[in-house]
C-alpha positions in Angstrom: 0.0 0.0 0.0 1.5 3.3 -1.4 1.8 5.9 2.0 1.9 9.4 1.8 5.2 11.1 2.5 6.5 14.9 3.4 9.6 15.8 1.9 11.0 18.4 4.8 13.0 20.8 2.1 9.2 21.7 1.1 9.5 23.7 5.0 13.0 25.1 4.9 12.8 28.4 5.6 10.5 28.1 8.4 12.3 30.2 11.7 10.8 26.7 13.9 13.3 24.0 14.9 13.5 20.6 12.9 11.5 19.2 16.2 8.8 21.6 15.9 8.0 21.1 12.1 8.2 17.5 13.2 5.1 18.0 15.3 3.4 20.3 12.8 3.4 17.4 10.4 2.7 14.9 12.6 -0.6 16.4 13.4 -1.3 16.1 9.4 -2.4 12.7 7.9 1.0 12.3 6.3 2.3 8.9 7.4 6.1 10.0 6.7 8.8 12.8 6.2 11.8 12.8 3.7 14.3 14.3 5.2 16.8 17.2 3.4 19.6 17.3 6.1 18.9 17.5 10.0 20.5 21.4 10.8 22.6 20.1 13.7 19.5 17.8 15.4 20.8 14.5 16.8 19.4 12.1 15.4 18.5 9.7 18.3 16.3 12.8 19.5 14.7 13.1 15.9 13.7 9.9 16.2 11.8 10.3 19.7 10.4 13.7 18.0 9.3 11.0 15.0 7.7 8.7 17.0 5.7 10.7 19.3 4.4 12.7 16.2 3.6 8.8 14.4 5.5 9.5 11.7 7.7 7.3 10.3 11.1 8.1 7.8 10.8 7.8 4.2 13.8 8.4 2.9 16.9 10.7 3.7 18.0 13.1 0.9 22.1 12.7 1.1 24.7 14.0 -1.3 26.7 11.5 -2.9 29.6 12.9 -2.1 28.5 12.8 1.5 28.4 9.2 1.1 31.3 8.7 -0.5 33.2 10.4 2.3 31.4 8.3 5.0 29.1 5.6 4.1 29.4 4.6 7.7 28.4 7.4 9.0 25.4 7.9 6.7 24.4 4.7 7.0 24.7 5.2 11.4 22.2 7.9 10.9 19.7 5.9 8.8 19.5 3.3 10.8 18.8 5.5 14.1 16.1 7.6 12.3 14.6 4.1 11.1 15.4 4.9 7.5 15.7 2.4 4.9 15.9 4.6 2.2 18.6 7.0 1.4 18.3 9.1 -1.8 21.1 11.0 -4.2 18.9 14.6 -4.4 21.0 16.5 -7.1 24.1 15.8 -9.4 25.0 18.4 -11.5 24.1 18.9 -15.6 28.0 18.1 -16.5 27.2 14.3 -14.9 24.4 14.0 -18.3 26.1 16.1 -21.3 27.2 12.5 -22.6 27.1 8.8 -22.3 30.4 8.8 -21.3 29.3 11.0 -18.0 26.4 9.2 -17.5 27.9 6.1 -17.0 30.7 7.4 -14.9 27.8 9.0 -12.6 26.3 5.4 -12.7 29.7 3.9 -11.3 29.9 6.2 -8.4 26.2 5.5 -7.7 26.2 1.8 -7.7 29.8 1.8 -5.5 27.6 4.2 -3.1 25.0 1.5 -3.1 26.8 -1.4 -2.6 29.0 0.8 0.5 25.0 1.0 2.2 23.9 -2.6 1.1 25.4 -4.1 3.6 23.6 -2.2 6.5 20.3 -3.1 4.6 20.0 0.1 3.5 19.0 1.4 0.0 20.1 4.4 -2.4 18.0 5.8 -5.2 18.4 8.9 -7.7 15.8 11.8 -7.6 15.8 13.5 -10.8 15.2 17.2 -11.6 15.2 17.9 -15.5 18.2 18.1 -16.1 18.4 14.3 -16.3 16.2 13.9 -19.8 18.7 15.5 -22.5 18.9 13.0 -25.4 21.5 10.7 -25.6 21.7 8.4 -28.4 17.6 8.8 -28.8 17.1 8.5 -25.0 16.9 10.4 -21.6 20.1 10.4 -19.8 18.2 9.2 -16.7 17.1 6.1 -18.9 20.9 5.4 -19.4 21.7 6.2 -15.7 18.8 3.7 -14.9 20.2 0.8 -17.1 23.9 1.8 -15.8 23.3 2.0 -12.3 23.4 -1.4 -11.1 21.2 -2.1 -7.7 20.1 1.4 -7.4 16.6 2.7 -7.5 14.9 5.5 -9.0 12.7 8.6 -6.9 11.0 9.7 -9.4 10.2 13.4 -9.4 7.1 13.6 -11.8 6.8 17.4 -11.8 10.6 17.3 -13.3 9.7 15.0 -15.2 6.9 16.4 -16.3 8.6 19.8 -16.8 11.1 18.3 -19.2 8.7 17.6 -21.8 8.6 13.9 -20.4 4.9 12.3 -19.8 5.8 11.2 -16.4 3.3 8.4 -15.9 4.7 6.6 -18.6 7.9 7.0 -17.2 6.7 5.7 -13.9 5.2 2.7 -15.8 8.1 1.7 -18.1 10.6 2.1 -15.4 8.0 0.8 -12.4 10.7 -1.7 -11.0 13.4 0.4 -10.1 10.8 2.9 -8.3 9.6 2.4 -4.8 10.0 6.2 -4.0 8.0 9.0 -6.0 7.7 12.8 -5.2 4.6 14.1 -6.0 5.0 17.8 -7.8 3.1 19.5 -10.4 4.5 20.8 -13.5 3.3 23.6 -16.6 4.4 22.5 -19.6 4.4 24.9 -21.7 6.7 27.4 -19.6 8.8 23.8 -18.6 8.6 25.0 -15.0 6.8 23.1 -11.9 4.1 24.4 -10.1 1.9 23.7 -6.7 0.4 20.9 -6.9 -3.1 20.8 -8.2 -2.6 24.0 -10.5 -0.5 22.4 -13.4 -0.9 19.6 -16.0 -0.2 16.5 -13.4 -3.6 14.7 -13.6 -3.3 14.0 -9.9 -6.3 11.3 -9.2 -4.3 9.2 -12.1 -1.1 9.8 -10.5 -2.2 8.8 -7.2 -3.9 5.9 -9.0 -0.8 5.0 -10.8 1.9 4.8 -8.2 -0.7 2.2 -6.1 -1.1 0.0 -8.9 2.8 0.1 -9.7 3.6 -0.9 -6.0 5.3 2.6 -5.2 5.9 2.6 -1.2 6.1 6.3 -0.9 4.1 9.0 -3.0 6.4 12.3 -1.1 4.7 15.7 -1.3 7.3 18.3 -2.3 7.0 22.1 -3.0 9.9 24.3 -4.3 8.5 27.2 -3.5 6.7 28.8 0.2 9.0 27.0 1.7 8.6 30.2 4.9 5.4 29.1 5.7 3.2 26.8 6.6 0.6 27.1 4.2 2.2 24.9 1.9 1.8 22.0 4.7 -2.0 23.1 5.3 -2.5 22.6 1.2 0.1 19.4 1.5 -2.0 18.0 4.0 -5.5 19.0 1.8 -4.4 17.1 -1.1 -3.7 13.9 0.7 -7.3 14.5 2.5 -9.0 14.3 -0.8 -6.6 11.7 -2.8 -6.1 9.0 0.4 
């Protein structure tokens, strides 16, 4: 059953501690948060704050070279947040102007997922749109996926969607290496994304979609209001009408 997620970089200009937007959430019906770093918080207190406010951790957002530079340490953090999903947020357009780059990106990915294998712990790639140039007829991200042995996919449909790509049949072709989706509008004519519910996402299909493909994790995520908590309030009012 596909849960609802919060991805925490949606709040990160709020002036409240990582704790108190902890509890602001919690009192939402999201089932999870996504983190996007923990701003000093340690975190065997995070994961009190998580499990008084029943939320649950759907994924850490973690450079890669972060985990390059200590898989241990990553991987220490995970496992005390009860997180079994660690996710590559960003690499930069130079890592998909060829083939060549994309596989070397894919090499450094899979060696950061077989350092976190062994603590049971799984990394994925969450594309923006930089990610769907043309390579040889395809999306670089296609390539990256194929290249990137044993890791997954977070598949950022507004991106996606913002790229020129129809991102439900992205989600469906590429359904087994996603267990992680983030849940973001997109125009398409302007090739920007939007709030969700005011763009081209059909959203009752997406929602529909990511159950039927087995996702684990459909993760709201705004780019922008990130200062206020409005964008929770209409985070939390699309989950009350698409649960």
């Amino acid at each position: 059953m596909t849960q609802f997620g919060f991805q925490l970089y949606s709040l990160r200009d709020v002036d409240d501690s990582l704790p108190a937007v902890l509890d602001r959430v919690g009192a939402t019906p999201f089932a999870g948060v996504e983190f996007a770093g923990l701003d000093d918080a340690d975190p065997a207190a995070l994961a009190t704050t998580l499990a008084d406010a029943d939320l649950s951790c759907a994924g850490m957002h973690v450079g890669l070279d972060a985990i390059e530079a200590d898989p241990e340490g990553v991987a220490a953090t995970a496992r005390e947040l009860g997180c079994r999903d660690v996710v590559v947020p960003w690499l930069d357009p130079e890592h998909f102007a060829s083939v060549t780059a994309v596989e070397a990106a894919a090499d450094r990915l899979t060696a950061a997922a077989d350092a976190l294998a062994s603590h049971d712990i799984r990394v994925h790639y969450h594309n923006h749109d930089q990610e769907f140039v043309e390579l040889d007829g395809r999306p670089a991200l296609t390539h990256l996926i194929e290249a990137a042995d044993g890791v997954g996919l977070e598949l950022d449909v507004g991106w996606a969607g913002a790229a020129g790509q129809d991102p439900l049949a992205y989600l469906s072709a590429h359904a087994d290496r996603i267990s992680l989706v983030h849940l973001k509008d997109y125009d398409a004519a302007s090739g920007e994304t939007v709030t969700v519910g005011t763009g081209d996402l059909p959203l009752a299909r997406t929602v529909d979609a990511v159950s039927e493909h087995g996702v684990e994790w459909l993760i709201y995520e705004a780019e922008d209001g990130a200062d206020s908590y409005e964008t929770l309030e209409h985070a939390a009012a699309v989950v009350d009408d698409h649960a």
